[in-house]
C-alpha positions as CSV (number, residue, x, y, z in Angstrom):
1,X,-4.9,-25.5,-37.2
2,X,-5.8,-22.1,-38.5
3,X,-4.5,-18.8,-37.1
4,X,-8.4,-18.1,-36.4
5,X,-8.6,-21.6,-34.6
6,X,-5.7,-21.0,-32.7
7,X,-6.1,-20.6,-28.8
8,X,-5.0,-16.9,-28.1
9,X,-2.6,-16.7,-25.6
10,X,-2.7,-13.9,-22.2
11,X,-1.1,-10.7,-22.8
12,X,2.0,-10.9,-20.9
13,X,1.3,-8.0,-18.2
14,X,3.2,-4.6,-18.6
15,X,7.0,-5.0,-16.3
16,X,6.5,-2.9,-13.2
17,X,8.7,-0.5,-11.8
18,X,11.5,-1.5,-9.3
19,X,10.0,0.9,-7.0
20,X,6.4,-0.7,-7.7
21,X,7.4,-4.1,-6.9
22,X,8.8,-3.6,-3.6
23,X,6.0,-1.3,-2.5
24,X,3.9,-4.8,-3.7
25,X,6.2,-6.9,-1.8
26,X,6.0,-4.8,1.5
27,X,2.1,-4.6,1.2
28,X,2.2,-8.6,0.9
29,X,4.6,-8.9,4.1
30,X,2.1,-6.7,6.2
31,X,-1.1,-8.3,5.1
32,X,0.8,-11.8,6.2
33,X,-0.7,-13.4,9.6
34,X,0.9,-13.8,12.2
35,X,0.2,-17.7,12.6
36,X,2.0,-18.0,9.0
37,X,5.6,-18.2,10.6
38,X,4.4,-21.0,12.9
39,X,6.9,-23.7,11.7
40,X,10.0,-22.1,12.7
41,X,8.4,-21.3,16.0
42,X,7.3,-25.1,16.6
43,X,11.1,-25.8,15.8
44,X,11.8,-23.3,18.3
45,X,9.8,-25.3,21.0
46,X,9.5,-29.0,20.2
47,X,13.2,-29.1,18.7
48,X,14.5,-31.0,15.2
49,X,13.3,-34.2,16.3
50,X,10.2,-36.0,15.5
51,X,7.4,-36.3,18.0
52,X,7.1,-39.9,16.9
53,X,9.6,-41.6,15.7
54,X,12.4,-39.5,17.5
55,X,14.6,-39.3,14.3
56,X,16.4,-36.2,14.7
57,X,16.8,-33.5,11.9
58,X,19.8,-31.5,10.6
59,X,20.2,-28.2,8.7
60,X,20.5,-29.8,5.6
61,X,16.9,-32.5,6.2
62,X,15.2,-30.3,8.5
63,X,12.7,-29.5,5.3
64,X,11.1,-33.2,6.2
65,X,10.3,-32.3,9.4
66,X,6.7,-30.8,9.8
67,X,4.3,-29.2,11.7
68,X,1.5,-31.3,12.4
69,X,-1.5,-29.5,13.9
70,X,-3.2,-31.6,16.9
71,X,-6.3,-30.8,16.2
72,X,-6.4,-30.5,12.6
73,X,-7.1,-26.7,12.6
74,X,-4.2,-25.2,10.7
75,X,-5.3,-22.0,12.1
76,X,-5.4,-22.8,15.4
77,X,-1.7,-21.4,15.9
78,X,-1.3,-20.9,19.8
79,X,2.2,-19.3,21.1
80,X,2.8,-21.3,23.4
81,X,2.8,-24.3,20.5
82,X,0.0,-27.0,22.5
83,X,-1.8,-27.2,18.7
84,X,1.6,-28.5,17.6
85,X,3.8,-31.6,17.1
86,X,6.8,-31.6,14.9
87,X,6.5,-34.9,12.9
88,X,8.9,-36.3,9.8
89,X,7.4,-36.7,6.5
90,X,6.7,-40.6,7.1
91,X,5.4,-40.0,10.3
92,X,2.9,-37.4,9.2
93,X,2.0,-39.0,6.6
94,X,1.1,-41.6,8.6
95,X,-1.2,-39.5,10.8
96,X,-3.1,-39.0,8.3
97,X,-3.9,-41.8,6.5
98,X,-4.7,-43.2,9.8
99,X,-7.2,-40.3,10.2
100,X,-8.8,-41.2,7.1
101,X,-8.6,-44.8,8.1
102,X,-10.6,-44.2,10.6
103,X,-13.1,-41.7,8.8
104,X,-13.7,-44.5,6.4
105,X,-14.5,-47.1,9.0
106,X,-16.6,-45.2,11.1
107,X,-18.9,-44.1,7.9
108,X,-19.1,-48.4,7.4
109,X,-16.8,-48.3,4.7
110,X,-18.5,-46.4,2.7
Protein backbone atom coordinates (compact mmCIF):
# COMPACT_ATOMS: atom_id res chain seq x y z
CA UNK A 1 0.00 0.00 0.00
CA UNK A 2 1.14 3.45 -0.76
CA UNK A 3 1.83 6.11 1.88
CA UNK A 4 -1.10 8.14 0.05
CA UNK A 5 -3.34 4.89 0.37
CA UNK A 6 -2.56 4.41 3.75
CA UNK A 7 -5.43 4.99 6.41
CA UNK A 8 -4.30 8.04 8.57
CA UNK A 9 -4.37 7.38 11.98
CA UNK A 10 -6.10 10.00 15.03
CA UNK A 11 -3.78 12.49 16.43
CA UNK A 12 -3.01 11.25 19.71
CA UNK A 13 -4.64 14.17 21.96
CA UNK A 14 -2.24 16.63 23.71
CA UNK A 15 -1.37 14.96 27.76
CA UNK A 16 -3.31 17.07 30.19
CA UNK A 17 -2.21 18.56 33.22
CA UNK A 18 -2.27 16.66 36.60
CA UNK A 19 -4.32 19.42 37.80
CA UNK A 20 -6.74 19.15 34.60
CA UNK A 21 -7.38 15.64 34.96
CA UNK A 22 -8.62 15.55 38.42
CA UNK A 23 -10.73 18.72 37.96
CA UNK A 24 -12.16 16.17 34.91
CA UNK A 25 -12.44 13.40 37.26
CA UNK A 26 -14.28 15.35 39.98
CA UNK A 27 -16.69 16.88 37.30
CA UNK A 28 -17.39 13.13 36.16
CA UNK A 29 -18.09 12.03 40.01
CA UNK A 30 -20.71 14.96 40.42
CA UNK A 31 -22.42 14.51 37.17
CA UNK A 32 -22.80 10.56 38.29
CA UNK A 33 -26.59 9.59 39.46
CA UNK A 34 -27.34 8.59 42.22
CA UNK A 35 -29.03 5.20 41.15
CA UNK A 36 -25.45 4.36 39.59
CA UNK A 37 -24.14 2.84 43.03
CA UNK A 38 -27.27 0.65 43.24
CA UNK A 39 -25.38 -2.70 43.34
CA UNK A 40 -23.55 -2.32 46.43
CA UNK A 41 -26.70 -1.00 48.06
CA UNK A 42 -28.84 -4.26 46.79
CA UNK A 43 -25.82 -6.16 48.53
CA UNK A 44 -26.46 -4.08 51.37
CA UNK A 45 -30.20 -5.29 51.58
CA UNK A 46 -30.80 -8.66 49.91
CA UNK A 47 -27.23 -10.06 51.19
CA UNK A 48 -24.37 -12.19 49.03
CA UNK A 49 -26.79 -14.86 48.29
CA UNK A 50 -28.74 -15.42 45.20
CA UNK A 51 -32.45 -14.81 45.16
CA UNK A 52 -32.82 -18.02 43.34
CA UNK A 53 -30.62 -20.53 43.63
CA UNK A 54 -29.51 -19.53 47.22
CA UNK A 55 -25.76 -20.08 46.42
CA UNK A 56 -23.99 -17.83 48.63
CA UNK A 57 -21.21 -15.39 47.51
CA UNK A 58 -17.73 -14.51 49.06
CA UNK A 59 -15.35 -11.49 48.66
CA UNK A 60 -13.38 -13.07 46.26
CA UNK A 61 -16.91 -14.44 43.74
CA UNK A 62 -19.16 -11.75 44.82
CA UNK A 63 -18.40 -10.10 41.11
CA UNK A 64 -21.05 -13.03 39.82
CA UNK A 65 -23.62 -11.96 41.81
CA UNK A 66 -25.92 -9.33 40.08
CA UNK A 67 -28.50 -6.98 40.37
CA UNK A 68 -31.38 -8.05 38.55
CA UNK A 69 -34.00 -5.26 38.08
CA UNK A 70 -37.72 -6.68 38.67
CA UNK A 71 -39.17 -4.84 36.32
CA UNK A 72 -36.68 -4.55 33.78
CA UNK A 73 -36.26 -0.77 34.25
CA UNK A 74 -32.60 -0.35 35.07
CA UNK A 75 -33.52 3.09 36.18
CA UNK A 76 -36.03 2.27 38.28
CA UNK A 77 -33.54 2.38 41.39
CA UNK A 78 -35.84 2.67 44.64
CA UNK A 79 -33.98 2.96 48.12
CA UNK A 80 -35.65 0.85 49.72
CA UNK A 81 -34.37 -1.96 46.96
CA UNK A 82 -38.29 -3.52 45.91
CA UNK A 83 -36.95 -3.12 41.91
CA UNK A 84 -34.24 -5.41 43.00
CA UNK A 85 -33.16 -9.08 43.32
CA UNK A 86 -29.57 -10.08 43.65
CA UNK A 87 -29.24 -13.11 41.24
CA UNK A 88 -25.79 -15.22 40.19
CA UNK A 89 -24.64 -15.06 36.76
CA UNK A 90 -26.48 -18.47 35.81
CA UNK A 91 -29.39 -17.47 37.38
CA UNK A 92 -29.71 -14.25 35.62
CA UNK A 93 -28.88 -15.40 32.74
CA UNK A 94 -31.48 -17.51 33.02
CA UNK A 95 -34.09 -14.77 33.67
CA UNK A 96 -33.52 -13.60 30.73
CA UNK A 97 -33.49 -15.96 28.24
CA UNK A 98 -36.71 -16.99 29.76
CA UNK A 99 -37.99 -13.49 29.09
CA UNK A 100 -37.15 -13.68 25.67
CA UNK A 101 -38.58 -17.13 25.59
CA UNK A 102 -41.48 -15.99 26.27
CA UNK A 103 -41.36 -12.77 23.94
CA UNK A 104 -40.83 -15.13 21.14
CA UNK A 105 -43.71 -17.28 21.90
CA UNK A 106 -46.20 -14.81 22.45
CA UNK A 107 -45.26 -12.98 18.96
CA UNK A 108 -46.07 -16.97 17.43
CA UNK A 109 -42.66 -17.64 16.95
CA UNK A 110 -41.94 -15.22 14.90
Amino acid sequence: MSPSNRPRRPRPMPAKSQEELDDLVRRLKSEQRPEGNYRDRSLELHGWICAKCGREFERNNLHLLTVHHRDGNHHNNPSDGSNWENLCVWCHDDEHSRSILAEYLHNGGK
